[in-house]
C-alpha positions as a Markdown table, in Angstrom:
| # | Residue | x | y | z |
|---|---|---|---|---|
| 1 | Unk | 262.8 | -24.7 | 143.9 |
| 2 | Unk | 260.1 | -23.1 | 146.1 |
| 3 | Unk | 256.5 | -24.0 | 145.1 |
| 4 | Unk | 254.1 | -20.9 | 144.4 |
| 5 | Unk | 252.0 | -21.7 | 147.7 |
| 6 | Unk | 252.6 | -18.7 | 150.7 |
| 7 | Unk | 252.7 | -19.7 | 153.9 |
| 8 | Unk | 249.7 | -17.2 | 155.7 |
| 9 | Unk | 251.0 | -15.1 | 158.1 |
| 10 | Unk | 250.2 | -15.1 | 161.7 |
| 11 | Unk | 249.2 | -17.2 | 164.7 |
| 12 | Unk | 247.3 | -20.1 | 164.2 |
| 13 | Unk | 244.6 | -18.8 | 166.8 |
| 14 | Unk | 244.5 | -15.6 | 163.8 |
| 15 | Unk | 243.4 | -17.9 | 161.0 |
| 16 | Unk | 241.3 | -19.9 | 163.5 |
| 17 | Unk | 238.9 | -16.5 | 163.9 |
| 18 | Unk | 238.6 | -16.2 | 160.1 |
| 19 | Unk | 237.8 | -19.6 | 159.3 |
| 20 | Unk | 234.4 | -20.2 | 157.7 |
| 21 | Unk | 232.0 | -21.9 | 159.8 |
| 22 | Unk | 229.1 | -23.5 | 158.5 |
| 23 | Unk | 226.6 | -22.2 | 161.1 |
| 24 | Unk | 228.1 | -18.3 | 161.1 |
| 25 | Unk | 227.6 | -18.4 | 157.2 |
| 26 | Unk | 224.0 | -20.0 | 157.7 |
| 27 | Unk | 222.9 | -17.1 | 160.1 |
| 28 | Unk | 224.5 | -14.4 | 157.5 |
| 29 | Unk | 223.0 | -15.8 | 154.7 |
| 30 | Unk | 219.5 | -16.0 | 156.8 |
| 31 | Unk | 220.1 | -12.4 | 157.9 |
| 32 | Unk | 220.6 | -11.6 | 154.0 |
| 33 | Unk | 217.5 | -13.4 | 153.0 |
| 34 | Unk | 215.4 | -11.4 | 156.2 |
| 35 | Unk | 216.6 | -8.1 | 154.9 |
| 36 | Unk | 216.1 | -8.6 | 150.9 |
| 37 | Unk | 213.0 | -9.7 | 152.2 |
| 38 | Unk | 211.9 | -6.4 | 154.6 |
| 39 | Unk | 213.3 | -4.4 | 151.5 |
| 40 | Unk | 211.1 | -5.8 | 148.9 |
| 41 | Unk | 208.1 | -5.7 | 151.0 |
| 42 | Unk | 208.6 | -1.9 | 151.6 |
| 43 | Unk | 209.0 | -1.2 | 147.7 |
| 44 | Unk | 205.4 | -3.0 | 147.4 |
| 45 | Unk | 204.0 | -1.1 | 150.4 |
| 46 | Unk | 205.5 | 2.1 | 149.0 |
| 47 | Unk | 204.4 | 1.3 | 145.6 |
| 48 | Unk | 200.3 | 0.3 | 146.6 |
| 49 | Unk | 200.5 | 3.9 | 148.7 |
| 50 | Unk | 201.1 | 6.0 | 145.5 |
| 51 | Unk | 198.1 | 3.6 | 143.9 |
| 52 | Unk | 195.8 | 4.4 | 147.2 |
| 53 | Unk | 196.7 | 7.9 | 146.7 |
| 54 | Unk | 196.1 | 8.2 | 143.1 |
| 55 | Unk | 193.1 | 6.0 | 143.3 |
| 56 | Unk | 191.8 | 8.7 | 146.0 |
| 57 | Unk | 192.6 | 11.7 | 143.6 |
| 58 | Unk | 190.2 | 10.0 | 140.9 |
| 59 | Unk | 187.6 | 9.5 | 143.4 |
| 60 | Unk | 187.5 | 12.7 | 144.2 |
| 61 | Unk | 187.6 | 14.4 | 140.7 |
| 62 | Unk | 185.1 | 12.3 | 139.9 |
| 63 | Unk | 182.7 | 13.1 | 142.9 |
| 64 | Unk | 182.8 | 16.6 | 141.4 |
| 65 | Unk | 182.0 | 15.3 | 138.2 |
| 66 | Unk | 179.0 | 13.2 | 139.4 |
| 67 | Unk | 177.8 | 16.8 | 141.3 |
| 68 | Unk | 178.3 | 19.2 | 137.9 |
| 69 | Unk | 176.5 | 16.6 | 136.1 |
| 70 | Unk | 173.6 | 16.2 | 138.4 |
| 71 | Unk | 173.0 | 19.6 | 138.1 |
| 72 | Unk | 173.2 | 19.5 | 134.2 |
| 73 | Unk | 170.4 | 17.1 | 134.6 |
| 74 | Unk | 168.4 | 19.4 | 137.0 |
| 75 | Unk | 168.9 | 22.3 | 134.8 |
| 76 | Unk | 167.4 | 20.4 | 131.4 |
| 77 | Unk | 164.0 | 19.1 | 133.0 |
| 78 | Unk | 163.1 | 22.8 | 133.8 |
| 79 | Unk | 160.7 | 25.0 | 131.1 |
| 80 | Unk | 163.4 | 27.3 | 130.7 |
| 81 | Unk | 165.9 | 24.5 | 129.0 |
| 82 | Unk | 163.1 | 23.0 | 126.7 |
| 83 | Unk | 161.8 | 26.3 | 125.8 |
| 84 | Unk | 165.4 | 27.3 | 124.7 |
| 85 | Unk | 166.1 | 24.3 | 122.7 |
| 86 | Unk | 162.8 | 24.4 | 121.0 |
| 87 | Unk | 162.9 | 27.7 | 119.8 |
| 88 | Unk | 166.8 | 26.7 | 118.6 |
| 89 | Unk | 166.8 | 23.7 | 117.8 |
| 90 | Unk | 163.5 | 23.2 | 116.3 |
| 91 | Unk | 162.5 | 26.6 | 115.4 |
| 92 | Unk | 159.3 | 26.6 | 117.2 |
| 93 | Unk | 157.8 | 30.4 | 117.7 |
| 94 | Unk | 155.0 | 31.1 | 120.2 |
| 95 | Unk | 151.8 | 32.2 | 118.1 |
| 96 | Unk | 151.9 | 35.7 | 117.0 |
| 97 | Unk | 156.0 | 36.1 | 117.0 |
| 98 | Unk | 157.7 | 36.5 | 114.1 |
| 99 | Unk | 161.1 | 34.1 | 113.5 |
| 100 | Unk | 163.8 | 35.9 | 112.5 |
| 101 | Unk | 166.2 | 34.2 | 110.4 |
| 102 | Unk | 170.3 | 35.5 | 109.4 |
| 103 | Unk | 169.7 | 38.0 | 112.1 |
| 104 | Unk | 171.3 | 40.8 | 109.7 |
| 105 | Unk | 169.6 | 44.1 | 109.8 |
| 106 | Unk | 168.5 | 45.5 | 106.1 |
């Protein structure tokens, strides 16, 4: 009765090449770890250059928000902007005018 075992085929200086030694499988599994490594540190760098870049888009946007603002501000301290909005908003006339209120013609 044969056993279910093969006998491997080839010289024994074949299976010699292929054996598994523990210091080739040590350098491969460092190798491995060195690469996951180099991979993962890329992702990260890749991932905090999109944030830079975003973070310098919003910066920017709101640099021209901070300028359209300040010169909101400039525009409402002159006469022009208080007279407007009192005459508007409070109603105030300049004596001798005559308000006009519904603005519909008779």
């Amino acid at each position: 009765m044969k056993s279910g075992r093969r006998k491997p085929s080839g010289s024994p200086a074949r299976l010699r090449r292929w054996r598994v030694r523990p210091g080739r499988m040590l350098l491969a599994l460092v190798v491995t770890y060195v690469i996951v490594i180099l991979c993962t540190q890329q992702v990260h760098l890749y991932w905090a250059g999109r944030k830079v870049a975003d973070l310098r888009t919003a910066i920017s946007v709101e640099r021209q928000r901070t300028v359209l603002l300040e010169a909101e501000i400039a525009y409402r301290d002159t006469d022009e902007f208080v007279e407007r909005m009192a005459r508007r908003e409070l109603g105030l006339v300049y004596p001798g005018e005559v308000p006009v209120i519904g603005g519909q013609r008779p």
